[in-house]
N, C-alpha and C positions, 0 to 999 in steps of 0.2 A: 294169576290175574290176567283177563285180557286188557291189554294197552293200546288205547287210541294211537293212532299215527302205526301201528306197525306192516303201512306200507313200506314204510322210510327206512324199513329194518334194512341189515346190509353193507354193504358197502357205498357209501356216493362220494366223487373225491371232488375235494373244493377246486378247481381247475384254474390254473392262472390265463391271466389276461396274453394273449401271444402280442409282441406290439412290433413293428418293422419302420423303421425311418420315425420314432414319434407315434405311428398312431395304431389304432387295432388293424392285425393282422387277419381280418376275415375267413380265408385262405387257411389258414393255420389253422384257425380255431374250430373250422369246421374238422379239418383232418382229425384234429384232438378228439372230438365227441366220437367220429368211427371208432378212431385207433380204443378209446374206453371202451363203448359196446363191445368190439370182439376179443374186449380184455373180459368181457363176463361183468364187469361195472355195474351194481343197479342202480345206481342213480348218480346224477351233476351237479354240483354246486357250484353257477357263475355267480362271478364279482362276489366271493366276499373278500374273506383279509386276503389269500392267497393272489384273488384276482384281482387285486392292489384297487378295489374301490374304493379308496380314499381320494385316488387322484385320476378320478376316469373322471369327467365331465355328465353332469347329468343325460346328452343325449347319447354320450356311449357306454353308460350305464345301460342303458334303455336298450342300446341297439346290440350289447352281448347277449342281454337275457335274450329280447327276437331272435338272433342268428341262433345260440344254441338250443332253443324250444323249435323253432323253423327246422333246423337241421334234423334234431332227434327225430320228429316225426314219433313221438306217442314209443321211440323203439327204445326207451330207457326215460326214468323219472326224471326232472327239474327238479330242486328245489332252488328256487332263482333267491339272490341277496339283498333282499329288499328296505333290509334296516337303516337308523337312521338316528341321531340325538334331536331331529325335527320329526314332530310326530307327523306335522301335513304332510311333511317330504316322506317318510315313510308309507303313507298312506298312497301319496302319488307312484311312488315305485311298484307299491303292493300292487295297485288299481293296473300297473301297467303290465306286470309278471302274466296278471291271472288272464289279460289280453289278450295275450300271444300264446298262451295255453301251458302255463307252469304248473307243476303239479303240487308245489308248495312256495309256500316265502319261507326263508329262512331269516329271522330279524334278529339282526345284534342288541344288544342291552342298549338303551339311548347310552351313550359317553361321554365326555367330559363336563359335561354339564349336572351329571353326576345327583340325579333324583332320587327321592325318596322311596321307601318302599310304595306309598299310594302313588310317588309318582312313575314309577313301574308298572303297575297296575292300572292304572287310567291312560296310557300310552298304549299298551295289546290291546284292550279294550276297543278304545276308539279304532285301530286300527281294523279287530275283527268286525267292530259294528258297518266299517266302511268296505268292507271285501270280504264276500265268501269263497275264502280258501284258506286251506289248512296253511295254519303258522306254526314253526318249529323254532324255538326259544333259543338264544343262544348267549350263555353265558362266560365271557371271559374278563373277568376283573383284570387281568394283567395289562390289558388293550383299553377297557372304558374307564376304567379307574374308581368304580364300584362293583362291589358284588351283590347278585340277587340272593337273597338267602332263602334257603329252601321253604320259609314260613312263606315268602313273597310267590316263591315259584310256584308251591300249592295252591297260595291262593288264586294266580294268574292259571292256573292249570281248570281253574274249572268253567275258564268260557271254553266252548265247546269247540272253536273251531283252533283252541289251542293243545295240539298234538302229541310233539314231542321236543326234547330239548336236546341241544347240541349243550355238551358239561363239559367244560375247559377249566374248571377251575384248578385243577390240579388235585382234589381233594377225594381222596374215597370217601371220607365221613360226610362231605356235603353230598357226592353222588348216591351212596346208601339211605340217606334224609329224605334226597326227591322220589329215589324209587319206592320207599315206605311211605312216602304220604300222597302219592300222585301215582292216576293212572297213565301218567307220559311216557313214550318209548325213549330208553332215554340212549343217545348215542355220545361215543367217543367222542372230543375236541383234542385229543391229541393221540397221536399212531399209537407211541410207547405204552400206554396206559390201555390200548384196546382189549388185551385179553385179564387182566383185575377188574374191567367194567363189564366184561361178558359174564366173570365168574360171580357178580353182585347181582345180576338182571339185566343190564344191557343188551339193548339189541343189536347195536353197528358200532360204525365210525364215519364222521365225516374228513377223510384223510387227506394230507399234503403228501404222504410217502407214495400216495396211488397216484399222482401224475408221473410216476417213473416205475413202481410195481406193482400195480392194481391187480394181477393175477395172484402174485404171493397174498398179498391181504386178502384177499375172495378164500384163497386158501385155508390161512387161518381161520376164518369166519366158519366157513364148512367143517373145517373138523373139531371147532367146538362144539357145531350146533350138532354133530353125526356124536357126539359123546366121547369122543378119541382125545382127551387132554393131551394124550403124551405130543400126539401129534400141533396139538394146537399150539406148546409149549416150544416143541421145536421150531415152528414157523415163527415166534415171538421172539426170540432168541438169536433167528436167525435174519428179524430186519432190525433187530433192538438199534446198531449201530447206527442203521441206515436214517429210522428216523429221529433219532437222537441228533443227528449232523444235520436234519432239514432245520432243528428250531436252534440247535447247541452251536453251531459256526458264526448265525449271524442270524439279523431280523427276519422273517418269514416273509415275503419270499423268494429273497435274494437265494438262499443256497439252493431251492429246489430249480428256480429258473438257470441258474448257473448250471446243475449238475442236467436238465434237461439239453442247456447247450453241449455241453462236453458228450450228451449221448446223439446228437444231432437232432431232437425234438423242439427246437426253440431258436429262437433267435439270443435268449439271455438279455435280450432288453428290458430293460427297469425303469422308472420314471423316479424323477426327481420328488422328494430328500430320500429316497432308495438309490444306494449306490452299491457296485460292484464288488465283488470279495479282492481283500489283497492277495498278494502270489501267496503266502504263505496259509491263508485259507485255501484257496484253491487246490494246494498240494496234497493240503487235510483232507480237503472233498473229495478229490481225484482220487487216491488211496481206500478210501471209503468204499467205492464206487468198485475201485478194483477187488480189494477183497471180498465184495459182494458178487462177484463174477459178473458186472455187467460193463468194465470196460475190458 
């Protein structure tokens, strides 16, 4: 089957917010988007959970998607983080993504407000009727506190300008449901799970472990798609720990900012009710880090 969205195929790693004294670190963030490119990176994903948009401020929401679409220069995909449990606000994000030249939205499920299946559907909807550009679905019930079910996702699958879904649910049985009833690319929402979602049809992943080894994951991806399991097996194996510790130590994206800090890519700044690993996390993640050969 061919799959709408399989631009998106690949790797794009959700990239955290860099912040210095309080506010976004500019500076950084651009460095980040090089240092991904000449990881072989295909694509970015600013501000979502990773890039703590919960507690950016709507106009430095705005101002990550510009700098990292400004920066890339066309030389790797966006998918900018445009979701929202307000569908105007959604909308307004969308409208501002496809501005500055993003090559997709990727929309969270609305959250806590916790909608029906129609109300899932009439939230993409209006969103696509208000922006032409490809939307990439993203569902993780763990974080919105509902899940799409794959009846929902089909249906939302057949406005056109909806793509492909980022699948967090944790579930092969829900991810083998959309891939059999929808032609969506459908990508990883979590590192671990990336090669049981390649072996079901999967195209990608949208990673938290690739802001610290976006080479190894590119790897993996290659020697699935080259047919080489044994190889793909080993590279699986050989970041299982890694990114088991980004989500298993503590909330996303406390541990990945930390272990950026201890590599010196970050400042490890976090914004409040995000808070700092205790010493005896940090010993866990430093150890991680070491047996991984990257301290």
């Amino acid at each position: 089957m061919t799959r709408k969205g399989e631009q998106f195929a690949g790797l794009t790693v959700a990239i955290v917010t860099p912040f210095k004294d309080g506010k976004v670190d500019e500076p950084a963030l651009k460095k980040m988007v090089d240092w991904q490119i000449a990881q072989g990176t295909n694509g970015l994903c600013p501000v979502g959970t990773t890039g703590e948009s919960p507690t950016l401020s709507t106009e430095e929401h705005e101002r990550v998607i510009a700098v990292v679409c400004e920066h890339a220069a066309g030389r790797i995909k966006v998918m900018a983080g445009t979701g929202s449990n307000s569908t105007a606000e959604a909308i307004k994000l969308t409208k501002f993504a496809k501005s500055v030249g993003a090559d997709g939205a990727m929309m969270v499920a609305p959250y806590y407000n916790k909608p029906t299946g129609e109300g899932f559907y009439q939230h993409y909807r209006a969103v696509a009727e208000a922006v032409e550009i490809p939307i990439i679905l993203y569902n993780i019930p763990g974080r919105t506190a509902k899940n799409m079910e794959p009846d929902v996702v089909a249906r939302i699958a057949e406005i056109p300008s909806v793509v492909a879904i980022k699948e967090a649910t944790g579930s092969m049985d829900q991810a083998s449901q959309t891939l059999a009833q929808t032609n969506l690319t459908v990508l990883s929402g979590d590192d671990s799970l990336t090669l049981p979602l390649l072996a079901l049809g999967g195209s990608g992943i949208v990673s938290v472990v690739g802001n610290i080894v976006p080479g190894d994951m590119v790897e993996l991806l290659k020697a699935f798609k080259a047919g080489n399991i044994a190889e793909a097996q080993r590279w699986h194996f050989k970041l299982f720990a890694l990114c088991r510790d980004m989500l298993g130590i503590a909330t996303n994206p406390i541990p990945v900012k930390i272990a950026m800090k201890m590599l010196g890519r970050d400042t490890g700044e976090l914004r409040l009710p995000l808070t700092p690993l205790s010493a005896t996390e940090e010993t866990r993640l430093r150890k991680t880090l070491t047996d991984y050969g990257l301290i």
